[in-house]
C-alpha positions in Angstrom: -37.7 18.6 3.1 -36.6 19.4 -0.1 -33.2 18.1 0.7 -34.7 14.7 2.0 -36.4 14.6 -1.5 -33.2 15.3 -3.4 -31.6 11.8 -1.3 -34.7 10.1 -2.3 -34.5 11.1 -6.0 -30.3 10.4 -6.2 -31.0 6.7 -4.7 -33.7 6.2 -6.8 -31.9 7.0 -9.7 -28.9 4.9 -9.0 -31.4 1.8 -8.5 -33.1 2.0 -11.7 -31.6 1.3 -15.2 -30.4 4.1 -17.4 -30.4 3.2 -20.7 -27.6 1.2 -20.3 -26.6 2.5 -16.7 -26.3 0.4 -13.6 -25.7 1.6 -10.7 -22.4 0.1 -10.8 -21.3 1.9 -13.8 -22.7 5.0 -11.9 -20.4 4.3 -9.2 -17.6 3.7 -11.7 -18.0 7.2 -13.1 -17.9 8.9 -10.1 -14.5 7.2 -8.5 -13.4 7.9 -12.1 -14.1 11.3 -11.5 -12.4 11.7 -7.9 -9.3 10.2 -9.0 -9.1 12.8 -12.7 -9.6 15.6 -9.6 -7.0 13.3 -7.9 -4.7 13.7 -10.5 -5.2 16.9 -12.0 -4.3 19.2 -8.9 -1.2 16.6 -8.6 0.4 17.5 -12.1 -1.1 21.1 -11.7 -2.1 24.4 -9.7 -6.1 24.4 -10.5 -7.0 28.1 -9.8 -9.3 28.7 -7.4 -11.2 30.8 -9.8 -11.7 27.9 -12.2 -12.8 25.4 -8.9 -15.7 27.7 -8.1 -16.9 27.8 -11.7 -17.2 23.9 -11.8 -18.7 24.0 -8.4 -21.0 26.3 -9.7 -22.0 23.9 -12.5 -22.3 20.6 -10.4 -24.9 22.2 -8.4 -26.9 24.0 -11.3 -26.6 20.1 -12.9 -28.0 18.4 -9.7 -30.5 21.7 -8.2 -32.2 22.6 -11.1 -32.7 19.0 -13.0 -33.6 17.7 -9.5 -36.4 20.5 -9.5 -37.7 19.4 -13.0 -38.2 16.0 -11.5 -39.7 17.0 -8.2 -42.3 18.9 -10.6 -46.1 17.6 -10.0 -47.3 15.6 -12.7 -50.0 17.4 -15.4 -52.7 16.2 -16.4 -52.9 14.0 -19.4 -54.5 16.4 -21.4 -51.8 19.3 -20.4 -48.7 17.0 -21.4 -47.3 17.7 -24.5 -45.2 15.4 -26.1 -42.3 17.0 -28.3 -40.0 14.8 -30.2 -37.0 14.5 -28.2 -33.6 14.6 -30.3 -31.0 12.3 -30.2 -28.0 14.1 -28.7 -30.5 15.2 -26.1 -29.3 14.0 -22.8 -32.3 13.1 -20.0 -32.7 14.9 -16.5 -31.4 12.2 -14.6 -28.5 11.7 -16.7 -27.3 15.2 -15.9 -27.9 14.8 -12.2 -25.4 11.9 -12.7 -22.9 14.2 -14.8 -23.0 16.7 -11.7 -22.3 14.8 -9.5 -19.2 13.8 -11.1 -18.3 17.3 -11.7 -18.9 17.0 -7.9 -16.5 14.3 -6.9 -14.1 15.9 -9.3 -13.9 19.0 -7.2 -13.4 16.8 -3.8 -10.6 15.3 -5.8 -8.8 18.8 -6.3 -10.0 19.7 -2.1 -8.4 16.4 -1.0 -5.1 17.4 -2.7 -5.2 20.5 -1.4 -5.9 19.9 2.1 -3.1 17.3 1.8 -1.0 20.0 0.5 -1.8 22.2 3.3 -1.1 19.6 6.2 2.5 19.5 4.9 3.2 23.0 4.6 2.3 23.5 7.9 3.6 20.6 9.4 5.5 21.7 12.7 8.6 19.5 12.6 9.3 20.7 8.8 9.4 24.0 9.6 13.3 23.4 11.6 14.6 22.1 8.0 17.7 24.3 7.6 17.5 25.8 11.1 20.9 24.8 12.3 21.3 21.9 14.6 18.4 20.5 16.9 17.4 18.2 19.5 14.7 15.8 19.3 13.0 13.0 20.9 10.6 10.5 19.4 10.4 6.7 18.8 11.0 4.4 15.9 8.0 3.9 14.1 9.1 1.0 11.5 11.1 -1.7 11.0 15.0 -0.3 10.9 16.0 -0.6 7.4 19.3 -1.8 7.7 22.4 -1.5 4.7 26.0 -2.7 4.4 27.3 -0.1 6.1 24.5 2.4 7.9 20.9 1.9 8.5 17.7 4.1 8.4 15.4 4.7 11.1 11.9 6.3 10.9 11.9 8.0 14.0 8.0 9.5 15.2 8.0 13.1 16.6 5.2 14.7 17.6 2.4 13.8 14.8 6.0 13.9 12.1 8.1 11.1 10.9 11.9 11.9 10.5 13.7 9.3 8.6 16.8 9.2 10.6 20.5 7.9 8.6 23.2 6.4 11.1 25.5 3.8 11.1 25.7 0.2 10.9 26.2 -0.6 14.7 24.9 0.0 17.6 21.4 -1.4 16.1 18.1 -0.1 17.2 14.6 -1.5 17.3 11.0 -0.9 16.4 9.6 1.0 19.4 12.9 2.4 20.8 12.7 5.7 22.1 15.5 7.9 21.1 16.8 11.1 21.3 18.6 12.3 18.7 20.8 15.9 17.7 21.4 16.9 14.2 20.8 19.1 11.3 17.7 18.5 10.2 17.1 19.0 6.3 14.4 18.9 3.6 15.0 15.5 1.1 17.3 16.0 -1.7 16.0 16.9 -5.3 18.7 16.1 -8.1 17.8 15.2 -11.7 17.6 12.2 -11.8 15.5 11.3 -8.6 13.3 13.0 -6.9 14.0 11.7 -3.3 11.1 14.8 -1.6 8.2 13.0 -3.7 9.7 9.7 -2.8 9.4 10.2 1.1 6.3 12.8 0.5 4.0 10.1 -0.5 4.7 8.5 2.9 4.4 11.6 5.1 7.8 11.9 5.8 9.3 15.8 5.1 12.5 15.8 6.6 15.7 13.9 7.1 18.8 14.4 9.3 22.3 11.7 8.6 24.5 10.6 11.3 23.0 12.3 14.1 24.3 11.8 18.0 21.8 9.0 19.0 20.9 8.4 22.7 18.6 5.4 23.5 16.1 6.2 26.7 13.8 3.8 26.8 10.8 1.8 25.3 7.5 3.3 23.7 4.0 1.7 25.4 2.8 0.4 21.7 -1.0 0.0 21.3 -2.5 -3.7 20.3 -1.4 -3.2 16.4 2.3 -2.5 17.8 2.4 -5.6 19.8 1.5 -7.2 16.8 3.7 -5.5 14.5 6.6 -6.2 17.0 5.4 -9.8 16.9 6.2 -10.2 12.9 9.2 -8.3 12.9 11.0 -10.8 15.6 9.4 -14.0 13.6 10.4 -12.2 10.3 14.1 -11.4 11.7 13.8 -15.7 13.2 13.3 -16.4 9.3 16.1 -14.3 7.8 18.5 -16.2 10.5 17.2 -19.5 9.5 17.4 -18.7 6.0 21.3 -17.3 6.2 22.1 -20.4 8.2 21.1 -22.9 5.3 22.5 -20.8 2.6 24.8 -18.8 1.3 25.0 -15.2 -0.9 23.8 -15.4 -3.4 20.9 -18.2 -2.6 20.1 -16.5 0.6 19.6 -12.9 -0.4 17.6 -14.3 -3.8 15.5 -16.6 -1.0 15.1 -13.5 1.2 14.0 -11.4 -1.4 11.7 -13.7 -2.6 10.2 -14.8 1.2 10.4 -11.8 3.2 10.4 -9.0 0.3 14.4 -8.0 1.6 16.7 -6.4 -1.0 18.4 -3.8 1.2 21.3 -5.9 1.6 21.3 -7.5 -2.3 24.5 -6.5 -3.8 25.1 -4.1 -6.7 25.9 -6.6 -9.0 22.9 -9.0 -8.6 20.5 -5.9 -8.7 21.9 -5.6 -12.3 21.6 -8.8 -13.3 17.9 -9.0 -12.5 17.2 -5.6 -13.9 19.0 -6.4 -17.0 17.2 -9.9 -16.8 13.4 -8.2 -16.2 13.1 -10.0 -13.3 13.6 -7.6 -10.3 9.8 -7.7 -10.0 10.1 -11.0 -8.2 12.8 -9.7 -5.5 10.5 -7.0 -3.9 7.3 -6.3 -2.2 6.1 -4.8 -5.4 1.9 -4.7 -6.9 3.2 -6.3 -10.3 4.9 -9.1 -7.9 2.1 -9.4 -5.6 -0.5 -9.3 -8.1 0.9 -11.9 -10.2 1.9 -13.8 -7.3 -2.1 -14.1 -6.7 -3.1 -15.7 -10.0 0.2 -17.6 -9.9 -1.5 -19.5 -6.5 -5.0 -19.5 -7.7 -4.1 -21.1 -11.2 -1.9 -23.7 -9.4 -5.1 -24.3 -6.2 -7.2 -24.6 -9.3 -4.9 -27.1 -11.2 -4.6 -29.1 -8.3 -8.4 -30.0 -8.1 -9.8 -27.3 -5.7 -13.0 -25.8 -6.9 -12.7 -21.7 -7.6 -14.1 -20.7 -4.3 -11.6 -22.7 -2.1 -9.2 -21.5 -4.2 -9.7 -18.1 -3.9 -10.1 -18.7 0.2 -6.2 -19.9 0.4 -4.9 -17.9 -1.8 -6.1 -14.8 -0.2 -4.6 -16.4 3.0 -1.5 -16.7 1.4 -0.7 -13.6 -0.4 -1.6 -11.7 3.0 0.3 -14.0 5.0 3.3 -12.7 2.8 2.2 -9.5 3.0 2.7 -10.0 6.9 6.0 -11.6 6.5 7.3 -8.5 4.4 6.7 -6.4 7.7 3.2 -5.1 6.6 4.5 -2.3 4.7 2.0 0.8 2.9 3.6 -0.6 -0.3 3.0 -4.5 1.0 -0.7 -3.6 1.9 -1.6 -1.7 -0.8 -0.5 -4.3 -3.3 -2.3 -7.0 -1.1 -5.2 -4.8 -1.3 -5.8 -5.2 -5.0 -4.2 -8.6 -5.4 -6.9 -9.9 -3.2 -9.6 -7.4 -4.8 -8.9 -8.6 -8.2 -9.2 -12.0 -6.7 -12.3 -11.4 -5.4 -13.3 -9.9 -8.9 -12.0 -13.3 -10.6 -14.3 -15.1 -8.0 -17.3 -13.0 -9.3 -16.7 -13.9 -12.6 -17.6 -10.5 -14.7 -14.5 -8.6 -16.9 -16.3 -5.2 -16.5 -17.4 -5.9 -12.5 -13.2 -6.2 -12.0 -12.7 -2.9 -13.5 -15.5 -1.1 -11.1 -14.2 -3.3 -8.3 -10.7 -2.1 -8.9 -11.2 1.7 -9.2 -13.5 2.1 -6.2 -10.6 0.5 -4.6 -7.8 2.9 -5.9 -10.2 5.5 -5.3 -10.8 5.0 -1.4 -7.1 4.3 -1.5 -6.5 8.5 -3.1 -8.8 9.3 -0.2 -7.0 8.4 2.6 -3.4 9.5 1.0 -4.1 11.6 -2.8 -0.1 11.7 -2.7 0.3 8.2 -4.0 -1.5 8.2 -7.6 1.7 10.2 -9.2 4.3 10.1 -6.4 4.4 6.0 -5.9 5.2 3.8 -8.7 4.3 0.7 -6.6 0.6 2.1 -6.6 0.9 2.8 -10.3 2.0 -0.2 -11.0 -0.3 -1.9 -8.8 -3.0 -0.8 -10.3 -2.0 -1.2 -13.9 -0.8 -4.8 -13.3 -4.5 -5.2 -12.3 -5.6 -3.7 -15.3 -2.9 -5.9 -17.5 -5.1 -8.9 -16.2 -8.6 -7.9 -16.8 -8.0 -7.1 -20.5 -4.9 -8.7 -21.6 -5.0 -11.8 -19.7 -8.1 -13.2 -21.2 -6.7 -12.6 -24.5 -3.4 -14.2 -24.0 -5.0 -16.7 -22.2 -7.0 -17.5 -25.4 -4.4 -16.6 -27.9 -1.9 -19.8 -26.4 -5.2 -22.2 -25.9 -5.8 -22.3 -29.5 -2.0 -22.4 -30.2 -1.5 -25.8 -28.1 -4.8 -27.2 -29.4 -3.3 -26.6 -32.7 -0.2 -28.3 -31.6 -2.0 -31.1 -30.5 -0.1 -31.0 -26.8 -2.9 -28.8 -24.6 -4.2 -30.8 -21.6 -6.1 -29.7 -18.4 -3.2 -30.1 -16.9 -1.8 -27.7 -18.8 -4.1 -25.2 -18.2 -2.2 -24.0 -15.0 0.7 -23.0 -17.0 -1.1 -21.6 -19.3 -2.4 -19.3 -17.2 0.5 -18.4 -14.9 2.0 -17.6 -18.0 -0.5 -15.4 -19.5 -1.0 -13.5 -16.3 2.8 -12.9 -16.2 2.8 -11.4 -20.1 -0.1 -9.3 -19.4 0.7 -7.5 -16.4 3.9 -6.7 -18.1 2.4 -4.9 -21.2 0.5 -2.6 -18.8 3.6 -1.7 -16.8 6.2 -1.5 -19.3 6.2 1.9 -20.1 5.6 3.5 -16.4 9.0 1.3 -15.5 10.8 2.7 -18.3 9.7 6.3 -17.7 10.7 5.6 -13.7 13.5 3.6 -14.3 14.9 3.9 -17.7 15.3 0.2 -18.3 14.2 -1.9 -21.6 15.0 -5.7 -20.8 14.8 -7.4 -24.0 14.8 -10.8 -22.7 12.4 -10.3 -20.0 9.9 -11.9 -21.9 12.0 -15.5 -21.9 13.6 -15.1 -18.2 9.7 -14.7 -17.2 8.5 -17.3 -19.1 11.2 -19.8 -17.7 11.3 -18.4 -14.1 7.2 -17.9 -13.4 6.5 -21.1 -13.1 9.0 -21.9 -9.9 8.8 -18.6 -8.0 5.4 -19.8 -6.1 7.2 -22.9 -4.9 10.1 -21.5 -4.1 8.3 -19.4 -1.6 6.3 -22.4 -0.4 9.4 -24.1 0.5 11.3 -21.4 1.2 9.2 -20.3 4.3 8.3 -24.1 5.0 12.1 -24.4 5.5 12.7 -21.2 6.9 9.8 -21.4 9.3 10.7 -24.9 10.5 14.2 -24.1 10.3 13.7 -21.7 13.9 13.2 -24.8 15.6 14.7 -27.6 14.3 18.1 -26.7 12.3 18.3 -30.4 11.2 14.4 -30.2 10.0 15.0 -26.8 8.3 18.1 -28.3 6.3 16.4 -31.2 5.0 13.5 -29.1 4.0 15.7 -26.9 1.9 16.7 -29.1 -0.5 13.8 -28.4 -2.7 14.8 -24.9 -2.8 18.8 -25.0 -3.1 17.8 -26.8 -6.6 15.2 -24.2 -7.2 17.7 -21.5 -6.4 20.3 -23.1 -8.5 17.8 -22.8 -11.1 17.1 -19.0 -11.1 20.9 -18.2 -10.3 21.2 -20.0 -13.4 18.7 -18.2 -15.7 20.0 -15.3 -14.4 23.5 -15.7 -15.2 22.6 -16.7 -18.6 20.8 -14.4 -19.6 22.4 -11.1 -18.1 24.2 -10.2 -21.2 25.5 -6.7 -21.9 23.3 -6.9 -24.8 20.0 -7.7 -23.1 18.9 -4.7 -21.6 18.3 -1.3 -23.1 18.9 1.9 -20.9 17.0 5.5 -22.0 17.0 8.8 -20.4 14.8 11.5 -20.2 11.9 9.9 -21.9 9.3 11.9 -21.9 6.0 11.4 -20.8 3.9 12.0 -24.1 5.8 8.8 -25.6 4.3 7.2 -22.5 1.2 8.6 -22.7 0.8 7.8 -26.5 2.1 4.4 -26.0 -0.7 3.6 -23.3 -3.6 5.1 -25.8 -2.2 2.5 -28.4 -2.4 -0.3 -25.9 -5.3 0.8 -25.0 -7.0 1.1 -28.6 -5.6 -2.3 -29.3 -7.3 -3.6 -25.9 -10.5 -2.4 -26.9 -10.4 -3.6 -30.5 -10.0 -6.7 -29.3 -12.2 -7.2 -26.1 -15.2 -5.7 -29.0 -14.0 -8.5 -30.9 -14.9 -11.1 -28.2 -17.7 -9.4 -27.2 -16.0 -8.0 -23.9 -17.2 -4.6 -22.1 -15.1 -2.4 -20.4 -17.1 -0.9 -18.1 
């Protein structure tokens, strides 16, 4: 009873105003507070000790306040009114303020179970044992190199990401059976390669094992599917390589179908010394952007915001589908078309609620990802980058081209493709330089000058490509558009790939980062006070 009272009291608290909290913002605090629990046992051992002490204080918060307000009300003449002070918080308040202590205890537990799974994952436990036998199926689209290819191969409830060579090539489903050493992922100093495969449940690898193919795995609905876009996706890598050559294909590739496996050394400098390596990978920045980047040009185009929104959530998740549904690829597509929906809403502080609930469910189903994948990081950041920094961009080059006597309507689109490009960037500049250790100094201009084309050159790209699996005639003519388009980027690229345009650090160190982020921050919130914008 007094349970069902307790459920009756925390909904009706969350329904009424507080002060100045919705029940949104309620919601807000506690995905907030999952995620620092997330977080927390990630970078850190939290002692047991310590766990039980906050557990102790959630429910004290949310018991004994509760009790105070199932208390029968007294008589009017038995109330006494006391002048309440300021820094006094109310009962409910503190309910709410357990409860996050709460959800940031099933933050550390969902780490830890995690945790526990792979330390006693079955498979794992042969890493160093000698060699071994096996027997599983692949699980994912072979990523194939130059000169070998990588197979995740499904064994029992474990994935074992298999290296071999180039030829004989294998397919999604294949069942194999494979003998090998089988080892734990490298650590050296500059990479960590365990956290790398960790985040995606994989804990052990074996290279160039004997491979023996016998036979096909019975797939489920979702793997007839799955088996469906990898043979259309490998049709339109075909058609692509039959209309151009290296390097317009692999750029069109990378671009269409979110391929870089096979990109040579030397243009994978040139775009990171360029800043724009974004654009050739199935990464949240590139997604993200991608999204505003087809909305602003729907909305330019005459469509009104809600058919907008409708095809360019059809779009960015048909690419998602082309890159081979990936967790990377759906992940991204998950908060590009969240922040989208956000957009469609039309509130700057709903986008930021709408955002973490998202990243929280996301920790729930695989805590792993929030320091051990910087396509999540940078995901979500990029998100963030357009809430606060895109409004204020955006407004910062309206007034510049009124004042320049040359802003239009039309010009609105650009505006905002580039404004959305700028201020992802300022949120996930510093994570890519503590990951990658890169500093493009023209990334700003390449952006600037290759934003604009990189929707149509995936438009006609796949247009091309698509038409070109059954029609090579029809695909050719349609791929005119993007041999000028990809004579375009080549050319930006070349230009601006100087030895002098890109900065390379080492070992930065992650208070710089930190530091740098609260300054962004502080700045963010100056201005959004300015403009009368609320955070949360």
């Amino acid at each position: 009873m007094f349970c069902k009272k307790l459920v009756k009291l925390f909904c009706g608290i969350i329904n009424k105003k507080l002060r100045s909290m919705t029940s949104s913002k309620i919601l807000f605090f506690i995905c907030v507070s999952f995620v620092l629990g997330v977080f927390f046992e990630s970078v850190t051992e939290i002692p047991q000790s310590l766990l039980w002490a906050f557990l102790v204080v959630a429910v004290f918060l949310i018991f004994i306040f509760a009790l105070r307000h199932c208390e029968p009300k007294r008589s009017n003449l038995n109330q006494i009114r006391l002048p309440r002070r300021l820094w006094a918080p109310r009962n409910d308040e503190l309910i709410i303020f357990g409860f996050c202590v709460l959800f940031l205890i099933m933050g550390i537990l969902r780490v830890q179970i995690s945790e526990f799974n792979i330390a006693n994952d079955r498979v794992s436990k042969l890493n160093g044992k000698g060699e071994v036998s096996l027997a599983g199926f692949i699980s994912a689209e072979p990523d194939i190199r130059d000169t070998s290819q990588r197979l995740e191969v499904k064994v029992l409830d474990s994935v074992i990401l298999v290296t071999t060579k180039r030829y004989p090539e294998y397919k999604y489903l294949d069942k194999i059976k494979f003998t090998g050493k089988l080892e734990a992922p490298m650590v050296v100093e500059d990479f960590n390669y365990k956290d790398y495969l960790m985040k995606d449940g994989i804990y052990s690898v074996m290279a160039f094992p004997k491979i023996e193919v016998i036979g096909k795995a019975s797939g489920d609905p979702f793997s007839a599917f799955y088996s469906g876009i990898l043979w259309i996706k490998q049709r339109i890598r075909e058609s692509i390589r039959s209309n151009f050559l290296p390097p317009q294909s692999l750029i069109l590739e990378g671009t269409v179908l979110g391929d870089n496996a096979v990109m040579t050394q030397d243009l994978k400098d040139k775009l990171n010394a360029t800043g724009l390596r974004h654009i050739i990978a199935v990464s949240g920045t590139h997604v993200v952007i991608l999204s505003v980047i087809i909305m602003s040009l729907l909305l330019a185009l005459g469509l009104y915001r809600g058919q907008a929104f409708y095809f360019s959530v059809i779009f960015i998740w048909l690419y998602v589908v082309l890159t081979g549904l990936s967790a990377s690829g759906l992940r991204a597509g998950i908060m590009g078309t969240l922040f989208l929906l956000a957009e469609k809403l039309g509130r700057q502080s709903m986008n930021l609620r709408i955002i973490t609930l998202a990243g929280a469910l996301m920790l729930v189903f695989n805590p792993l990802i929030l320091v051990r994948d910087v396509g999540f990081q940078l995901s979500f950041l990029a998100v963030l980058g357009l809430i606060f920094v895109d409004p204020l961009f955006k407004l910062l080059m309206k007034n510049l081209t009124q004042k320049l006597s040359f802003y239009s309507d039309k010009a609105e689109g650009l505006v905002s493709i580039i404004s959305a490009t700028f201020a992802a960037q300022v949120f996930t500049l510093p994570i890519m330089v503590y990951n990658f250790g890169n500093i493009s100094l023209v990334a700003p201009v390449t952006n600037l000058l290759v934003s604009p084309i990189v929707s149509f050159l995936m438009i006609f790209g796949f247009i091309s490509s698509f038409v070109g699996i059954f029609s090579g005639i029809l695909g050719w003519i349609l791929s005119v558009p993007c041999y000028f388009l990809l004579s375009y980027f080549l050319w930006i690229i070349n230009i601006f790939s100087q030895p002098w345009a890109m900065i390379v650090t080492k070992n930065v160190s992650i208070i710089w980062i930190l530091f740098i982020y609260l300054v962004i921050i502080f700045l963010v919130w100056l201005l959004n006070k300015k403009y009368s914008k609320n955070f949360v």
